[in-house]
C-alpha positions as CSV (number, residue, x, y, z in Angstrom):
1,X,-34.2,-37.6,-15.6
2,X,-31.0,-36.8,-17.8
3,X,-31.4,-35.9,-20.9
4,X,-31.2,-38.6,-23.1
5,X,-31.4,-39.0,-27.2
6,X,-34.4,-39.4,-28.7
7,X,-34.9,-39.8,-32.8
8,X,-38.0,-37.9,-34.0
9,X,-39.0,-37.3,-37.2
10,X,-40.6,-33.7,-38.3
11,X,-43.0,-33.6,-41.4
12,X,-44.0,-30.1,-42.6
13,X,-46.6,-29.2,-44.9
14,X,-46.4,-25.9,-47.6
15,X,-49.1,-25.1,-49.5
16,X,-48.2,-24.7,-52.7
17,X,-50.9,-22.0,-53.7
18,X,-49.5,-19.7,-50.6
19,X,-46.4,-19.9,-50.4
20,X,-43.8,-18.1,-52.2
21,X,-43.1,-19.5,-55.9
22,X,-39.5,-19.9,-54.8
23,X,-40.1,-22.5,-51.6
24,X,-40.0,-25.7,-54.0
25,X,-36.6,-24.7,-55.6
26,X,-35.5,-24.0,-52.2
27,X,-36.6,-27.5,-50.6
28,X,-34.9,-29.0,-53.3
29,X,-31.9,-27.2,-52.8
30,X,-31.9,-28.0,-49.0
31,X,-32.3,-31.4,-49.8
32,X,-29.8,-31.4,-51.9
33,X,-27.0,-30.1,-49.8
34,X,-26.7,-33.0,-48.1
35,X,-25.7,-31.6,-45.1
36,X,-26.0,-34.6,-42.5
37,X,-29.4,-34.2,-42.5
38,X,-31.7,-36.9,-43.3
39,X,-34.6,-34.6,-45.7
40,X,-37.2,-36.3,-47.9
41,X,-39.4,-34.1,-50.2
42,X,-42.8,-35.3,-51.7
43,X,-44.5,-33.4,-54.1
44,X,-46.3,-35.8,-55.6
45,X,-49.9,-33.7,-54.8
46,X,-48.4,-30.9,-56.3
47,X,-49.3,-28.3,-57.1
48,X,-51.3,-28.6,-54.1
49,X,-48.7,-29.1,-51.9
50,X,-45.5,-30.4,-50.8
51,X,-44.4,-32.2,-47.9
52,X,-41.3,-32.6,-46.5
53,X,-39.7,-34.9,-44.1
54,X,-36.2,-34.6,-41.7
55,X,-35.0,-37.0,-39.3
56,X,-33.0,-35.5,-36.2
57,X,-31.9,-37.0,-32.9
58,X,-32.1,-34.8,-30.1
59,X,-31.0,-34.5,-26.6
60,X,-34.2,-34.4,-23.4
61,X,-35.5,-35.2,-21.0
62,X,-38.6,-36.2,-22.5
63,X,-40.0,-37.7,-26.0
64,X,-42.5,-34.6,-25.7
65,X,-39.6,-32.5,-25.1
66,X,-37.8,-33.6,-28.2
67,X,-40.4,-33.1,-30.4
68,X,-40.8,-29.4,-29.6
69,X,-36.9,-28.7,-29.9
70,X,-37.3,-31.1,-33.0
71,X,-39.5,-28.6,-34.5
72,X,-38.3,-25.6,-33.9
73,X,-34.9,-26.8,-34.9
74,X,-36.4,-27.4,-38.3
75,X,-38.2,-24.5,-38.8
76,X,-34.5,-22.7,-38.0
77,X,-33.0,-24.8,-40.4
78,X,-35.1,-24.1,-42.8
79,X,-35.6,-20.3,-42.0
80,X,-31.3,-19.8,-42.5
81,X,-31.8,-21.6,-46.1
82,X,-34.4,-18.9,-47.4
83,X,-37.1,-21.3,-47.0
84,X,-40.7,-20.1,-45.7
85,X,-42.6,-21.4,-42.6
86,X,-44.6,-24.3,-43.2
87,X,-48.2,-24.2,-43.4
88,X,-48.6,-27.2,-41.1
89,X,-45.5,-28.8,-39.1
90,X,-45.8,-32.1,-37.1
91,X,-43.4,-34.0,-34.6
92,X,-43.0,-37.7,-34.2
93,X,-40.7,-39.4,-31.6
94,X,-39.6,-43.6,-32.7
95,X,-37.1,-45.5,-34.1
96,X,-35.1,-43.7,-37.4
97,X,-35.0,-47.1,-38.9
């Protein structure tokens, strides 16, 4: 099967006791940038933690396969902005809408 695009939404988890005191700043700066990416924060637990949310549309074979480039895109994305790895990171393929 071609590859084929598939939307898929990645939701990471940071615990806010464990990670670095800079990560929220950060986030929000991400966010901010507004770089084509669709990111969502929500730290409305916090200071327990903070969950954030980016929509991507990726190229495979497979929804399974999309979720795990998905993912690791994200935590590249988010490495090159100063950002720690997530505590918890999930994967979701389905409609962006």
């Amino acid at each position: 099967m071609p590859p084929a695009p598939h939307p898929v939404t990645v939701t990471a988890s940071y615990d806010a006791a464990h990670a670095p005191r800079d990560t929220l700043d950060l986030l929000r700066a991400w966010i901010d940038a507004r770089d084509g990416r669709t990111l969502t924060i929500d730290d409305s637990i916090a200071p327990v933690r903070w969950t954030v949310t980016a929509d991507y549309v990726v190229e495979a074979e497979t929804a399974g396969d999309a979720e795990g480039l998905a993912v690791d895109r994200f935590l590249a994305d988010a490495a090159d902005a100063g950002i720690t790895a997530p505590e918890t990171v999930l994967a979701a393929t389905g409609r962006l809408t």
